[in-house]
C-alpha positions in Angstrom: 22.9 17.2 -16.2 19.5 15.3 -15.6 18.0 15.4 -12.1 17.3 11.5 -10.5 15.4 10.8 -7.5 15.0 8.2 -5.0 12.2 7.1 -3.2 12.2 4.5 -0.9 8.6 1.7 0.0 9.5 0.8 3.5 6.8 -2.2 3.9 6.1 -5.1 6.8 8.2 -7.7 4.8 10.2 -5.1 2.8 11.5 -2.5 1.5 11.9 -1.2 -1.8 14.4 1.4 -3.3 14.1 2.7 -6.3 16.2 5.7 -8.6 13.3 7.4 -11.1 14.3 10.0 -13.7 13.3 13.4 -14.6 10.5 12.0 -17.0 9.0 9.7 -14.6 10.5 6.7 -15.2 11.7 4.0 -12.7 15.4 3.3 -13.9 17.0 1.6 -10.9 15.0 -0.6 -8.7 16.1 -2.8 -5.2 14.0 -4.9 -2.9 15.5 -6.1 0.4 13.2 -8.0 3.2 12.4 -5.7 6.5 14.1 -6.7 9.6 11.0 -5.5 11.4 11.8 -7.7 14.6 15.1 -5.8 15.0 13.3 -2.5 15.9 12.8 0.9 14.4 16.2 2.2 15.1 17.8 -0.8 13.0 15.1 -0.6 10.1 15.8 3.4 9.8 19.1 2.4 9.7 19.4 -0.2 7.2 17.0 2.6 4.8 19.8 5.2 5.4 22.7 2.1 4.8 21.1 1.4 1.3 20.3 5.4 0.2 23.5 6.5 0.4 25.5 4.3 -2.3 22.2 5.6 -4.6 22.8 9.0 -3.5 26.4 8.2 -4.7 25.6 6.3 -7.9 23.2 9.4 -9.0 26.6 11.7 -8.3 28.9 9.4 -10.1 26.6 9.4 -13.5 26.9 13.3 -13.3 23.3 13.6 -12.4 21.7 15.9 -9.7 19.9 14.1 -7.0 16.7 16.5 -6.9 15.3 14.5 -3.5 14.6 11.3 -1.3 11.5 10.3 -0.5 10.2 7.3 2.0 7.0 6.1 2.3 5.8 4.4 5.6 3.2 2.6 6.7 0.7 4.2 8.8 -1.1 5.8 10.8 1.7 8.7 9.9 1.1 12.3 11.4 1.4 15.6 9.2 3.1 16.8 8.3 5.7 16.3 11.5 6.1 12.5 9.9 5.6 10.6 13.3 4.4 7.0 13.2 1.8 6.1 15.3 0.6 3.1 16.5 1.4 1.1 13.2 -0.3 -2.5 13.3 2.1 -3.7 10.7 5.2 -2.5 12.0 4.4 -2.3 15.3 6.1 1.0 15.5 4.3 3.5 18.4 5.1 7.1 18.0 8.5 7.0 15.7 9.6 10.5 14.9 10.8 8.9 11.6 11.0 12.5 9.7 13.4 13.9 12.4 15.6 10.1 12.9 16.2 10.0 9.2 17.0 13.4 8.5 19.2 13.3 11.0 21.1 10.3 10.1 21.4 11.2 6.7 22.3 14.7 6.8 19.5 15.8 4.4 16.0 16.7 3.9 13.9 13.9 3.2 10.1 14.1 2.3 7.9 11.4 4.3 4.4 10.4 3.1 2.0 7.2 4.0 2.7 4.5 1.4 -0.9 4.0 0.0 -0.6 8.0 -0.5 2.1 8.0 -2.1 0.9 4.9 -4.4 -2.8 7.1 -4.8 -0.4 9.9 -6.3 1.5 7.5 -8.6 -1.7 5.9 -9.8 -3.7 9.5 -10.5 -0.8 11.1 -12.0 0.3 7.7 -14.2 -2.3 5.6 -14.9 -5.4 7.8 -14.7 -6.3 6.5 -17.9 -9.8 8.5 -18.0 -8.3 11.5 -16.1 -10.3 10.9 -13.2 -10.2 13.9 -10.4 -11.2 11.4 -7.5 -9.6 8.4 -6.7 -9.3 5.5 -4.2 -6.6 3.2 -4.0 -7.1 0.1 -1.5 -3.6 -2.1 -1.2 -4.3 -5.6 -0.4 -0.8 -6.9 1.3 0.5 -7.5 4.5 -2.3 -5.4 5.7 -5.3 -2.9 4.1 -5.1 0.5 3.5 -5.7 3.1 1.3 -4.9 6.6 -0.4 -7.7 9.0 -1.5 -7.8 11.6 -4.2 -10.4 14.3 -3.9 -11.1 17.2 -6.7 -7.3 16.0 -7.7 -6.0 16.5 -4.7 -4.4 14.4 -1.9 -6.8 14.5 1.0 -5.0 13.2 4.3 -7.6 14.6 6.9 -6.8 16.7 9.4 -3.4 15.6 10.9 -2.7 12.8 8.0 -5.1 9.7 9.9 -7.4 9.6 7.0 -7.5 6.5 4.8 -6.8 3.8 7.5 -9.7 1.4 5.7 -8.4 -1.8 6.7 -9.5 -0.8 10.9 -13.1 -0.2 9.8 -14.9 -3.4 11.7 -15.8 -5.9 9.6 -17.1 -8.5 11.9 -17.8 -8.2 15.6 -16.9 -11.8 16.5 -13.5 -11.7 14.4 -10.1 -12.0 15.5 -8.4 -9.4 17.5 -6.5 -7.2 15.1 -3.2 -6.0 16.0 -4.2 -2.2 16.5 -5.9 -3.7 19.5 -9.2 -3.7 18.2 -11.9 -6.8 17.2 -12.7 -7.6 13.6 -10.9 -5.3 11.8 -10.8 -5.5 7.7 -7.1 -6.0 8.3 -7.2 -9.1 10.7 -10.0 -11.2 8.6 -8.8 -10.2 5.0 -5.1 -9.0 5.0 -2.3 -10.9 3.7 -1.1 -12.0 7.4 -4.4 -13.1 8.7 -5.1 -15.2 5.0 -1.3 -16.8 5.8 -2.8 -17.7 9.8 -6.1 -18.5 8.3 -4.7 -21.3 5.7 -2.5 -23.1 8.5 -5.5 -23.3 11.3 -7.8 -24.6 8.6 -4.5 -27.3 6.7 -5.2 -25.6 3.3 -2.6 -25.8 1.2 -1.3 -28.3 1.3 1.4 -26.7 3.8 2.3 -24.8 1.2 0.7 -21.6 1.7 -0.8 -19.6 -0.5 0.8 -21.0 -3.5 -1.1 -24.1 -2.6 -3.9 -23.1 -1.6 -4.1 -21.3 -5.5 -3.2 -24.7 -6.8 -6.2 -26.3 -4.5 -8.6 -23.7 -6.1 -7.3 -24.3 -9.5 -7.8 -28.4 -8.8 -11.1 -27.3 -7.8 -10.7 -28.0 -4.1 -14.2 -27.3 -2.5 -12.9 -26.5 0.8 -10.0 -24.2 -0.9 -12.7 -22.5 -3.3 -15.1 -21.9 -0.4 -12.1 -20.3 1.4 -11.1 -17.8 -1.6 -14.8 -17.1 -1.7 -15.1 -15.7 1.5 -12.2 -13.8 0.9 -13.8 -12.5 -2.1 -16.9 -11.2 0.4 -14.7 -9.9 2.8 -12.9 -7.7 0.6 -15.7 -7.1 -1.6 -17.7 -5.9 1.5 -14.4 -2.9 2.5 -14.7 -2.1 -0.7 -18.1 -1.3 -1.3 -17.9 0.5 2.2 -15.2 2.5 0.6 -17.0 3.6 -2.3 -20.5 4.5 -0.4 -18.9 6.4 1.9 -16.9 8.4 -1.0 -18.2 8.1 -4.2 -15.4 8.3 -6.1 -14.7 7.7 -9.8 -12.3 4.8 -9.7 -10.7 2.1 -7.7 -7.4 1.4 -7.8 -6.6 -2.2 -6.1 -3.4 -2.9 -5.4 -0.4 -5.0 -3.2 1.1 -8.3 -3.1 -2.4 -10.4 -2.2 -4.0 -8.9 -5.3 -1.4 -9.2 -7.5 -0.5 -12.5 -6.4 -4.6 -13.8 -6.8 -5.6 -11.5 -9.3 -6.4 -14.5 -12.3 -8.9 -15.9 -8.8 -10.6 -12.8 -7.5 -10.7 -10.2 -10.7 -13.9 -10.7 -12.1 -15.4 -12.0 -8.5 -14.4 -9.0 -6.2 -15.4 -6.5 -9.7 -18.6 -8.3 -9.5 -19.5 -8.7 -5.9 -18.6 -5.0 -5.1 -20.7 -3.7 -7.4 -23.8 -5.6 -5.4 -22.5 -3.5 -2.4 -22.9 -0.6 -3.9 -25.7 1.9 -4.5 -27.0 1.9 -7.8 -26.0 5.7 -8.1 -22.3 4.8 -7.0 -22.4 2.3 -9.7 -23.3 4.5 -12.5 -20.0 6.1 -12.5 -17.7 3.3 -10.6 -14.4 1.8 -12.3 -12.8 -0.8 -10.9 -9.2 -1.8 -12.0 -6.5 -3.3 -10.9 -3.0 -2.0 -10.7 -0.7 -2.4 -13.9 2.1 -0.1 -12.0 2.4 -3.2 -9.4 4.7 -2.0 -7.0 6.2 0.5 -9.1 3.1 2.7 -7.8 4.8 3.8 -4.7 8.1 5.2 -6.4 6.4 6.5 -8.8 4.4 8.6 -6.3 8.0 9.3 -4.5 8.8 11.4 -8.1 5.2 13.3 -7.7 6.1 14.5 -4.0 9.2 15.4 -4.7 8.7 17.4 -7.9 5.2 18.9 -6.9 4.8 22.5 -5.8 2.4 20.9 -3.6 4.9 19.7 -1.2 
């Protein structure tokens, strides 16, 4: 008998569950939209409704369930697993470790999401075996996961890595961790879905037509992705100055959605942000795992000695 795991990518507008065998490969995979609105209790919930018939499906293919893991949002505490404060899901203080255990009558392993995608990028596409790492997710909102010396660095009591709350402009819009200008309220998928409707881009069709406007060569639509571009291009190089590390890893559903827009752009303009010693070593890439990143990283905490 083979050993399966689940791991879980609780998101803003989903959640994805996922079964990944004892090699490392994701063989079951299940996306359901997050019913954020309803409250914690019902989210936790509705995870622990949708684990168990994979807990049983593992059993019933005589295979050993060697763990469940869930990946959250943060700003997550560590290793006690409490949310705190989360812009996103507006969650403040959630013992989520402690709720989901109990509910589920087992021990389950809880880790930040862009960690847990840093972990399935370093250990599964770290082409040039790099030993430190930064991934930056580009979705509902911005964060990232951070690999130092080949190890998971989560600072002292798991805040580190919150990149999308570094200010980005003074004047900007009032983010939803209460501060102004935040990465996360000028650049994040959310604020580019406000952003499109104030300004009638689009068509009113969202993104999708404001991709089609860029690709009809729409001035107003290009000069819009191209401030996007700064934006992101600006976190980024911030990102890098500050750590120096030896590759990027961009990743979530606004860079995979834009990525044939902004690849060559954001590559470019970073690299202007950057020192010229940061540069010598820098690789920027984007994401082949997609959202596969996260489950991926479930297998590593679960089968690490680390954890």
């Amino acid at each position: 008998m083979a050993k399966q795991y689940i791991a879980v990518d609780l998101g803003a507008s989903k959640i994805l569950f996922g079964i990944v065998d004892e090699a490392g490969k994701v063989i079951y995979k299940k996306k359901i939209p997050t019913a954020s609105k309803r409250g914690f209790t019902e989210v936790i919930l509705d995870i622990c409704q949708h684990i168990r018939p994979l807990v049983t499906m593992i059993e019933e293919s005589s295979n050993i369930l060697g763990g469940v893991a869930l990946a959250t949002p943060g700003p997550l505490s560590y290793p006690d697993a409490v949310v705190y404060d989360s812009p996103n899901l507006l969650w403040r203080k959630v013992p989520l470790k402690s709720i989901i255990q109990n509910e589920l009558k087992m021990e389950v392993v809880i880790e930040k999401d862009t960690n847990m995608a840093v972990l399935g990028e370093y250990y599964f596409d770290n082409d040039h075996r790099a030993t430190n790492m930064l991934y930056l997710t580009i979705s509902t909102g911005i964060g990232g996961g951070i690999i130092i010396n080949g190890k998971l660095f989560r600072g002292s009591n798991g805040g580190a890595g919150e990149f999308g709350h570094m200010i980005i402009d003074n004047n900007g819009p009032v983010c939803n961790c209460g501060k102004t200008g935040c990465w996360e309220a000028i650049a994040a998928g959310a604020a580019i879905e406000n952003e499109i409707n104030r300004l009638a881009l689009g068509n009113g069709r969202g993104v999708a037509g404001l991709i089609e406007e860029v690709k009809n060569r729409n001035k107003d639509a290009l000069a819009f992705v191209n401030r996007m571009i700064n934006y992101w291009s600006i976190g980024i190089g911030n990102a890098i100055n500050i750590l120096n590390p030896d590759v990027v890893v961009l990743g979530g559903g606004v860079t995979w959605g834009w990525q044939d827009l902004i690849e060559m752009p954001i590559f470019e303009e970073t690299n202007r942000q950057i020192f010229s010693l940061q540069r010598e070593r820098i690789r920027l890439k984007i994401s082949s795992l997609r959202d596969e990143n996260v489950l991926l990283g479930g297998w590593v905490v679960l089968t690490s000695k680390e954890y």
